[in-house]
Structures are given as C-alpha cells and as structure tokens.
N, CA, C and O atoms as a CHARMM CRD file, in Angstrom:
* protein
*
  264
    1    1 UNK  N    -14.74900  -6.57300 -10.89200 PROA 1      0.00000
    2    1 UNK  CA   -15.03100  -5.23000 -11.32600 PROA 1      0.00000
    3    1 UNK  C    -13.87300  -4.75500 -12.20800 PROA 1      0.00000
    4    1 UNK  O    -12.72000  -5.01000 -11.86300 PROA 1      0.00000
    5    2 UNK  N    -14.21900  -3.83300 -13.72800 PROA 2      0.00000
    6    2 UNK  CA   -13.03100  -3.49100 -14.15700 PROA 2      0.00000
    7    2 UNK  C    -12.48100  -2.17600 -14.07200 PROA 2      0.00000
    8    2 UNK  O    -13.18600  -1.20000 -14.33100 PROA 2      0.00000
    9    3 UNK  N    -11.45400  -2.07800 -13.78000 PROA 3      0.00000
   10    3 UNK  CA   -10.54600  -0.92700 -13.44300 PROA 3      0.00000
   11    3 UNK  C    -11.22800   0.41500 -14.11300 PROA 3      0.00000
   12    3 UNK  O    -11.10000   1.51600 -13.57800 PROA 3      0.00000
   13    4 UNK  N    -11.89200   0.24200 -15.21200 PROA 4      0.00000
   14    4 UNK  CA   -12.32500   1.69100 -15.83800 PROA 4      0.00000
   15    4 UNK  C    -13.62000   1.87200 -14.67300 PROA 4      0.00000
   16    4 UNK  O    -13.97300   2.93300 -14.15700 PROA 4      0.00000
   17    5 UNK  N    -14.23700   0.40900 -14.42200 PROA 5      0.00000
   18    5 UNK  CA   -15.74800   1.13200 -13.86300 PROA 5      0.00000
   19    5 UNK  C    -15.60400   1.50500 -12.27000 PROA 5      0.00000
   20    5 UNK  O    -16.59100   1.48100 -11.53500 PROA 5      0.00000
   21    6 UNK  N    -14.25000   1.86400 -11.78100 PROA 6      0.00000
   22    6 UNK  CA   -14.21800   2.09200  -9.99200 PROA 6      0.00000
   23    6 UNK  C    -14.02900   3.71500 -10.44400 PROA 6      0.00000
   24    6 UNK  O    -13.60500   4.17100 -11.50600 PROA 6      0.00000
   25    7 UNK  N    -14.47000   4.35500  -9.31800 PROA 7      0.00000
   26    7 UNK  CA   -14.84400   5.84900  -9.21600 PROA 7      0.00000
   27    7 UNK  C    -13.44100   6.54000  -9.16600 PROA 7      0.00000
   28    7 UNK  O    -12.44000   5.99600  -8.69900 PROA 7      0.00000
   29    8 UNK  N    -13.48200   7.90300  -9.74100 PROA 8      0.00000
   30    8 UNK  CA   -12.18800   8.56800  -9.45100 PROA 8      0.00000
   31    8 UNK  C    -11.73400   9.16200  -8.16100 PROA 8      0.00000
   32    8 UNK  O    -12.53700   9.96500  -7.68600 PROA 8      0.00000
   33    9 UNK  N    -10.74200   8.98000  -7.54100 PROA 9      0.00000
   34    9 UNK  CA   -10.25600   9.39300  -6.16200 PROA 9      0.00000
   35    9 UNK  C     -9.49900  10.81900  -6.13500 PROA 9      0.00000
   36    9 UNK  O     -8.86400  11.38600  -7.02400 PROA 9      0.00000
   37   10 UNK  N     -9.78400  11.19800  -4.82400 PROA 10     0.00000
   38   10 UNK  CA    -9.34600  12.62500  -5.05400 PROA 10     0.00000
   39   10 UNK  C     -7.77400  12.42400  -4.62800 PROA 10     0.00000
   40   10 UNK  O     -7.29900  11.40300  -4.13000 PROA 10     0.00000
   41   11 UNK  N     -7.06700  13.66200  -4.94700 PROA 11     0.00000
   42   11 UNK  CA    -5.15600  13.44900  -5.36500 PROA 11     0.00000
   43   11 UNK  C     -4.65000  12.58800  -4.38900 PROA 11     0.00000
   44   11 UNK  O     -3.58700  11.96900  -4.34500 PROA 11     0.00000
   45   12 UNK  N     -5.46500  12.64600  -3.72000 PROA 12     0.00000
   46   12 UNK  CA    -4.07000  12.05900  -1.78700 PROA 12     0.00000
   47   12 UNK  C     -4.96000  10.81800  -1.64900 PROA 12     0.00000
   48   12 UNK  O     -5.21600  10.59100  -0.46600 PROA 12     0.00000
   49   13 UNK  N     -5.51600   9.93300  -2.52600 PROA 13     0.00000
   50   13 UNK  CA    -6.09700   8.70500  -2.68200 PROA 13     0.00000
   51   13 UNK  C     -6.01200   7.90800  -3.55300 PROA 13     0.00000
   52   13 UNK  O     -6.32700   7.97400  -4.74200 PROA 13     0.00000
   53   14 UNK  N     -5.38700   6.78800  -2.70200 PROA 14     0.00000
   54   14 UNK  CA    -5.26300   5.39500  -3.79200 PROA 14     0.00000
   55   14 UNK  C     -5.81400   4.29600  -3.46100 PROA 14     0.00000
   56   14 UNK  O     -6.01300   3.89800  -2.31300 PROA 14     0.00000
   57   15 UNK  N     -6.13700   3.65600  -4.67000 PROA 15     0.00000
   58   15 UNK  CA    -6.69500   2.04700  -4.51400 PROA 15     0.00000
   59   15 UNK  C     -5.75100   1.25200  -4.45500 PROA 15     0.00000
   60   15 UNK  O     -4.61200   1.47700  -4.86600 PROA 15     0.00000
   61   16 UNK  N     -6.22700   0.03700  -3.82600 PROA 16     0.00000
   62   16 UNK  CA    -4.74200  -0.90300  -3.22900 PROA 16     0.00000
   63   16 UNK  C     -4.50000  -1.43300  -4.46200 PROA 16     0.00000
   64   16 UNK  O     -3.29200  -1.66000  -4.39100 PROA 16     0.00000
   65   17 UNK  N     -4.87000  -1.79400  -5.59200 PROA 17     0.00000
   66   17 UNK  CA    -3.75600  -2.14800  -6.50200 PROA 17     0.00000
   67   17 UNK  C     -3.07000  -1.31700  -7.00400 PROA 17     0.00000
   68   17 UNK  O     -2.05800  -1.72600  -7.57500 PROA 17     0.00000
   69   18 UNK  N     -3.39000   0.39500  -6.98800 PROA 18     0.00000
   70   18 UNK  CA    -2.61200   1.07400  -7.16000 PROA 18     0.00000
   71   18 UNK  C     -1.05100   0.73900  -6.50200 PROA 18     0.00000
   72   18 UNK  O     -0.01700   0.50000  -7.12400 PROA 18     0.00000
   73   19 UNK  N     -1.25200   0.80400  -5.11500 PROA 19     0.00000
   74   19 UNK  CA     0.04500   0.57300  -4.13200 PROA 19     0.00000
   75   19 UNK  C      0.87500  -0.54200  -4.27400 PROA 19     0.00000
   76   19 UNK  O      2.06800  -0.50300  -4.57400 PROA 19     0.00000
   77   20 UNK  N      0.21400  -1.52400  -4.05200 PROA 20     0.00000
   78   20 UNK  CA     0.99600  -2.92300  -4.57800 PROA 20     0.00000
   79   20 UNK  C      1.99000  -2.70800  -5.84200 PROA 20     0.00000
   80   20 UNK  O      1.58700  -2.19400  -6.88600 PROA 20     0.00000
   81   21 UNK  N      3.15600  -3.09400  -5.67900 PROA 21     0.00000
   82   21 UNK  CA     4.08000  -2.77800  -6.43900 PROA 21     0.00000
   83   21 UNK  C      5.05300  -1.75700  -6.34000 PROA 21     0.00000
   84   21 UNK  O      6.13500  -1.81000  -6.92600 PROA 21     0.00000
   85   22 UNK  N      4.52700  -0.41200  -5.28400 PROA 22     0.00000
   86   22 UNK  CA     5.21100   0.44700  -5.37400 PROA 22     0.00000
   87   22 UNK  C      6.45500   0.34100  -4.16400 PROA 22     0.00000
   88   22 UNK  O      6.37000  -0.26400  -3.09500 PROA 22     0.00000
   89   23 UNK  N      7.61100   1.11300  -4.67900 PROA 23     0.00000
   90   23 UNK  CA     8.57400   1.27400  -3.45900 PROA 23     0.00000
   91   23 UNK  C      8.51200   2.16200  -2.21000 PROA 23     0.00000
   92   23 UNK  O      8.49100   3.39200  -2.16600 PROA 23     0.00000
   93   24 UNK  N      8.49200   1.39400  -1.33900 PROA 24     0.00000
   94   24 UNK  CA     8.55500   2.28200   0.02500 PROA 24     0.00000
   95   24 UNK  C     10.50700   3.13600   0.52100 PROA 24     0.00000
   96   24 UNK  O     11.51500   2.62500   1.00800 PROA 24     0.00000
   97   25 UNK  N     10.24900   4.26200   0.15600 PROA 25     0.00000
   98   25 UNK  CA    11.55600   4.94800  -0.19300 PROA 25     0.00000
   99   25 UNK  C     11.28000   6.17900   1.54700 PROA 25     0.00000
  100   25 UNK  O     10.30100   6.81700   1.93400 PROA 25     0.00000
  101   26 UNK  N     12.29400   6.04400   1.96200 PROA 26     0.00000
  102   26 UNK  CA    12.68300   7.10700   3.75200 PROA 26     0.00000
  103   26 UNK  C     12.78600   8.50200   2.76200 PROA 26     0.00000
  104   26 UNK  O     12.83400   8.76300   1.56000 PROA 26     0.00000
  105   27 UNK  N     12.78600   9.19000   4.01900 PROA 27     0.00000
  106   27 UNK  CA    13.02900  10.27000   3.75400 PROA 27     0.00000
  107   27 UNK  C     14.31400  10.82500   3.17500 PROA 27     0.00000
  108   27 UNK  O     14.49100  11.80300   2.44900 PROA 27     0.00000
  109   28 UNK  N     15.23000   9.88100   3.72400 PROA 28     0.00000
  110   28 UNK  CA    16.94600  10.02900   2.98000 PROA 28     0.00000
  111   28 UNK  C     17.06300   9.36500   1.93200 PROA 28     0.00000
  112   28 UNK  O     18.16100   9.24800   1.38800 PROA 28     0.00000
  113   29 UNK  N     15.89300   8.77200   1.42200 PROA 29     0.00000
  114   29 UNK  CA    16.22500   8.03600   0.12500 PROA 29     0.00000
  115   29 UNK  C     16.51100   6.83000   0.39700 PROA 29     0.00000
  116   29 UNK  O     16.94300   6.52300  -0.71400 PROA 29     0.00000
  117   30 UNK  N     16.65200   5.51100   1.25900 PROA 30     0.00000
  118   30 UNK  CA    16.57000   4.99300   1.36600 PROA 30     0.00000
  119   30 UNK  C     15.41700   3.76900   0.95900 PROA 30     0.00000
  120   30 UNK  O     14.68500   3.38100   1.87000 PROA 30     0.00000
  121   31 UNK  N     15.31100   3.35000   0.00400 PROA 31     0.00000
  122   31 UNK  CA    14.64300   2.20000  -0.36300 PROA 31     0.00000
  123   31 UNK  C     14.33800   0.76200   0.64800 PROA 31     0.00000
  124   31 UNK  O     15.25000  -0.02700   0.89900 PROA 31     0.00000
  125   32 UNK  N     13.20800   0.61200   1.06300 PROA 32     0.00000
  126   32 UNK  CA    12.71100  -0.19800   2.36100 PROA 32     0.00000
  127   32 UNK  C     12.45400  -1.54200   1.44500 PROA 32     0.00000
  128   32 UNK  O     12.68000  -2.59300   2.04400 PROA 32     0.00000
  129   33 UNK  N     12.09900  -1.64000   0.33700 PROA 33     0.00000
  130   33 UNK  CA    11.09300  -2.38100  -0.25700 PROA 33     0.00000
  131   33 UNK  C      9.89000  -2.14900  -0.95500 PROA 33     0.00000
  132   33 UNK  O      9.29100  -1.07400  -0.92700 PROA 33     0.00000
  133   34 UNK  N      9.46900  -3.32300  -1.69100 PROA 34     0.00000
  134   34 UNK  CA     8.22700  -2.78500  -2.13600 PROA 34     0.00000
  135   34 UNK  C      6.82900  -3.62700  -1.74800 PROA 34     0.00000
  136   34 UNK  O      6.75400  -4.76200  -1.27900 PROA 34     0.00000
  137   35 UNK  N      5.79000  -2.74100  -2.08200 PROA 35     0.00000
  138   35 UNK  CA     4.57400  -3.42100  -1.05300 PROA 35     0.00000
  139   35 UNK  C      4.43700  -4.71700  -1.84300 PROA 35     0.00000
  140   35 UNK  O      5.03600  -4.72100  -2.91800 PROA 35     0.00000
  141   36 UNK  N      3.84900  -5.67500  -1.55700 PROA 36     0.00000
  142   36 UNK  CA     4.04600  -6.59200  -2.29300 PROA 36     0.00000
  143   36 UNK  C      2.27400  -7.12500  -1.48800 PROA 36     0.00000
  144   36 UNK  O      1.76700  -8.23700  -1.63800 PROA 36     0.00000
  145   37 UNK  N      1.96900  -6.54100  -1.08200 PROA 37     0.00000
  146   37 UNK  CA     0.59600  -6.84100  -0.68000 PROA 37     0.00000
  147   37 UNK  C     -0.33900  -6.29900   0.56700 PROA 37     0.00000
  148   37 UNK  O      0.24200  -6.28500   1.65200 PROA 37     0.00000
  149   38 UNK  N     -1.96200  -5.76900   0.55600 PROA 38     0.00000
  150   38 UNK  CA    -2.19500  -5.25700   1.86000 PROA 38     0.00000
  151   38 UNK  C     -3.33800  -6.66000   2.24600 PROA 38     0.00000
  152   38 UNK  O     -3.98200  -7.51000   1.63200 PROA 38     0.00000
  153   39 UNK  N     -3.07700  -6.23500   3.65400 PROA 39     0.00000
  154   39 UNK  CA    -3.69200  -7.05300   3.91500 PROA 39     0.00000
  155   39 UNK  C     -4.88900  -5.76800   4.89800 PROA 39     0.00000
  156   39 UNK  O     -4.49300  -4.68700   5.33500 PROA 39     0.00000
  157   40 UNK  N     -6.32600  -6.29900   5.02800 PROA 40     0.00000
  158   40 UNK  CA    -7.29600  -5.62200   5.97400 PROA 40     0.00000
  159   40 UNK  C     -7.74000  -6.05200   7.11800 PROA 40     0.00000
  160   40 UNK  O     -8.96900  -6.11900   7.13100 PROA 40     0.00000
  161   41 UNK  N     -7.15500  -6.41900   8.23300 PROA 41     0.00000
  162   41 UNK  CA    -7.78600  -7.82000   9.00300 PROA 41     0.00000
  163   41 UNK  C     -8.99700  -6.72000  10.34700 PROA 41     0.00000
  164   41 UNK  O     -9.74000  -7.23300  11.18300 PROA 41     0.00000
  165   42 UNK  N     -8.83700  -5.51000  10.15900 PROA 42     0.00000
  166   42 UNK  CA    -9.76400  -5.08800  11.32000 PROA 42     0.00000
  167   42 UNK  C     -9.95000  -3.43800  11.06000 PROA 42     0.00000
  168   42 UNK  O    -10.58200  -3.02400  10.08800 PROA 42     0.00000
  169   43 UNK  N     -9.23000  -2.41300  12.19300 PROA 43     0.00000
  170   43 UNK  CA    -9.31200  -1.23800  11.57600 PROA 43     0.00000
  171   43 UNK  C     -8.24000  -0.75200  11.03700 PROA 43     0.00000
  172   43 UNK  O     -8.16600   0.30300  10.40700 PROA 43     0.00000
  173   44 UNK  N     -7.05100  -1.79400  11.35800 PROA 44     0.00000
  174   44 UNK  CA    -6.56300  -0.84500  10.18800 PROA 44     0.00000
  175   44 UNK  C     -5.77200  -1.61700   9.23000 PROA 44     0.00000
  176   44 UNK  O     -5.68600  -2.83500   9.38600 PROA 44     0.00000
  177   45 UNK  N     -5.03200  -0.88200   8.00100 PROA 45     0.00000
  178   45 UNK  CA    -4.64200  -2.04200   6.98800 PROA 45     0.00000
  179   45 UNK  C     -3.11800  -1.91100   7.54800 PROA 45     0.00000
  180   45 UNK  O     -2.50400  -1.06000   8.19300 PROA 45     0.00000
  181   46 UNK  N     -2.68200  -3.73700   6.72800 PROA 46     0.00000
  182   46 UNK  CA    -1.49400  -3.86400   7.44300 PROA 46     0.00000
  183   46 UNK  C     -0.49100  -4.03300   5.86300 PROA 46     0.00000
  184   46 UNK  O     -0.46000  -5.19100   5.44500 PROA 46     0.00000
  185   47 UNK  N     -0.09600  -3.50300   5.43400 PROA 47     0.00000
  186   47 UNK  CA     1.15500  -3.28800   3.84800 PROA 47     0.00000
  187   47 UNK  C      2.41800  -4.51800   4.19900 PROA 47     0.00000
  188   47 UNK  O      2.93300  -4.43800   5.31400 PROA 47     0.00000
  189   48 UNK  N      2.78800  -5.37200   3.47900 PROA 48     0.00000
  190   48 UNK  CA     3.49700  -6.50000   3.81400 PROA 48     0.00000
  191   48 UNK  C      4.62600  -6.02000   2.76000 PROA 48     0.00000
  192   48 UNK  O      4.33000  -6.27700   1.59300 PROA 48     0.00000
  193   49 UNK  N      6.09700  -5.24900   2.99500 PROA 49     0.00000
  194   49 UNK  CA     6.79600  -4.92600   2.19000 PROA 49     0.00000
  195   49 UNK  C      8.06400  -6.23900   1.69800 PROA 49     0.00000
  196   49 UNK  O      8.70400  -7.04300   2.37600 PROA 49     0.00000
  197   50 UNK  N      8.03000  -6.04600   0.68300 PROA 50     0.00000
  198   50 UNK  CA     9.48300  -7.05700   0.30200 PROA 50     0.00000
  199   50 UNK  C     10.79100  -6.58500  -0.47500 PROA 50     0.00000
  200   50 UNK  O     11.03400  -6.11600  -1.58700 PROA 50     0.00000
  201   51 UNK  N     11.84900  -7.10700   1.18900 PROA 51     0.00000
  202   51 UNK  CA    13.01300  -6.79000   0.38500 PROA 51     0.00000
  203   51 UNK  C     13.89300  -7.66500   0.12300 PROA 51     0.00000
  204   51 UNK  O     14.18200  -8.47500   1.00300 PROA 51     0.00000
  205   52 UNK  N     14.41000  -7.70500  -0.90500 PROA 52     0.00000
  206   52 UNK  CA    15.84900  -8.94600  -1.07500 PROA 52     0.00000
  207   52 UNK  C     15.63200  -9.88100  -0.02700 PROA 52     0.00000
  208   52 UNK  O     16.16900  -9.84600   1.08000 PROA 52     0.00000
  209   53 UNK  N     14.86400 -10.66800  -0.41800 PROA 53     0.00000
  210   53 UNK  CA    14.44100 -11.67100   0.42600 PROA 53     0.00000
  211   53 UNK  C     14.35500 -11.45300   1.86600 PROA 53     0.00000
  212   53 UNK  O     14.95000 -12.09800   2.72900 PROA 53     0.00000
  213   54 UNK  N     13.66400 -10.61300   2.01300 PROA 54     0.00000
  214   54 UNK  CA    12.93100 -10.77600   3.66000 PROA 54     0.00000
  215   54 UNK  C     11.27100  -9.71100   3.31000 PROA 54     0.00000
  216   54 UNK  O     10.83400  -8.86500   2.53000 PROA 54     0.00000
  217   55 UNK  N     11.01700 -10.22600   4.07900 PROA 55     0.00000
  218   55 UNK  CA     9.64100  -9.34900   4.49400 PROA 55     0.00000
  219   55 UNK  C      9.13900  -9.11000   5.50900 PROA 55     0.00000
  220   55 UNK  O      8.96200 -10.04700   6.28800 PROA 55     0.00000
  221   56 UNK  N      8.66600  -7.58600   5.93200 PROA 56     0.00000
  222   56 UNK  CA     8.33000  -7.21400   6.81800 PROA 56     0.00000
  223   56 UNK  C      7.07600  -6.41000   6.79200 PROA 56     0.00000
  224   56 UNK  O      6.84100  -5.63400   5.86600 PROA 56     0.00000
  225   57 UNK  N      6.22200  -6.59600   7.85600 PROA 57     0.00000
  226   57 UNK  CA     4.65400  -5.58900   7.95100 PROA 57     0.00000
  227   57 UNK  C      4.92100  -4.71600   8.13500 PROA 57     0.00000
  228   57 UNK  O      6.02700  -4.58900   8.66000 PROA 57     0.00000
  229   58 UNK  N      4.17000  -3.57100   7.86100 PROA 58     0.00000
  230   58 UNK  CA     3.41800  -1.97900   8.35600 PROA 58     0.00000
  231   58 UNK  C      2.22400  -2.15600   8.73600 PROA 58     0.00000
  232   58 UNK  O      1.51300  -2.67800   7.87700 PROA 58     0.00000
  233   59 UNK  N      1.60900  -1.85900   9.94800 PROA 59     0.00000
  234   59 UNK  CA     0.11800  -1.12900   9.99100 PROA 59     0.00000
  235   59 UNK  C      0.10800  -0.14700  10.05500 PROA 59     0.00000
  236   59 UNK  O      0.78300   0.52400  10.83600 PROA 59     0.00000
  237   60 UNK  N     -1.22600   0.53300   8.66500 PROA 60     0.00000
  238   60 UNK  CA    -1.46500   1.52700   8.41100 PROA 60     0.00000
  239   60 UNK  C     -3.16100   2.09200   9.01600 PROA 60     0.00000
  240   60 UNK  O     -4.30200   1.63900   8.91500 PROA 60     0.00000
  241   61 UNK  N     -2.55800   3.26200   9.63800 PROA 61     0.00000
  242   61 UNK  CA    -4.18700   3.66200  10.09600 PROA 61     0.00000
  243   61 UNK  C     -4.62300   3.64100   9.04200 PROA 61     0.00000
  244   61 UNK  O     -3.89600   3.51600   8.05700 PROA 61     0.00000
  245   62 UNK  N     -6.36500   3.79700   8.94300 PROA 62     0.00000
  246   62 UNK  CA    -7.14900   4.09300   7.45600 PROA 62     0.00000
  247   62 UNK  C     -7.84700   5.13300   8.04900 PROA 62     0.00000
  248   62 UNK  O     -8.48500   5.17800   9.10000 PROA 62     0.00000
  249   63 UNK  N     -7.55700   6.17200   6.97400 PROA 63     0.00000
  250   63 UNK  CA    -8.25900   7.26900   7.43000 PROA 63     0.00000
  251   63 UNK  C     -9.71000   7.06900   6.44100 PROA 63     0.00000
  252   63 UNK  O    -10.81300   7.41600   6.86500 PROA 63     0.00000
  253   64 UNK  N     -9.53800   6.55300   5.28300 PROA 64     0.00000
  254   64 UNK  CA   -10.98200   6.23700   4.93000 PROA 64     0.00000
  255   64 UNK  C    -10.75100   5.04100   4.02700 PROA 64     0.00000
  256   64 UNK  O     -9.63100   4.62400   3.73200 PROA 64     0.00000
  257   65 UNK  N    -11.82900   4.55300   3.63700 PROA 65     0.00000
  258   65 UNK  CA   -12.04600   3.30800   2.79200 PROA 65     0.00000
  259   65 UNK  C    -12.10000   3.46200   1.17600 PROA 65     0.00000
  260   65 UNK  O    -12.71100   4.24100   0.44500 PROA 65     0.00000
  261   66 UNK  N    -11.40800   2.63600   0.98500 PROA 66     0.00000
  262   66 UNK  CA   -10.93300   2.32900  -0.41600 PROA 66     0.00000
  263   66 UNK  C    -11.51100   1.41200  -1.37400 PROA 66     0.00000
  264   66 UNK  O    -10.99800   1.27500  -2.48400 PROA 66     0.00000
C-alpha cells in the first residue's frame, strides 16, 4: 500500500512507520534510544528500542489499531 493512499489520523495518532526511527527521550531529557522496530505479537504492541549497541523492549498497551 502507498503511503499517500492510508487514511489521515487524528493529532494523538501514528502509524508504525511513522514511529520507527524516532527517539525515545524521559522526561529530563534523557535520550533512551530509538525505536528501531514494533513488533504486534497479541494485545499489545511491543517497541524494540536501540541504544549504542544494546537493545531493549517496551510493551505498549494499544488503545486502538493502526
């Protein structure tokens, strides 16, 4: 499917290639990494971040589908 023909999302919604790529930054500014991939294995999605050589998961509730 190409990127022009997926539907527009409302402000507080993104598509996962949107995310991929982006930095996961704390509240103090701290830089975690960046997503470097989601994965979906059930209900909820799991964000695989990479930093300076290591990587670590997040599971993310889904509040809706993407």
């Amino acid at each position: 499917m190409s990127i022009d023909a997926l539907e527009e999302l409302e402000d507080d919604e993104l598509y996962y290639h949107e995310v991929v790529g982006l930095e996961i930054i704390t509240d103090e500014g701290e830089c975690l990494g960046k997503v470097s991939e989601i994965l979906s294995p059930g209900s909820n999605d799991v964000w695989v971040v990479k930093q300076k050589g290591k990587r670590f998961i997040n599971s993310i509730y889904r509040t809706s589908c993407l």
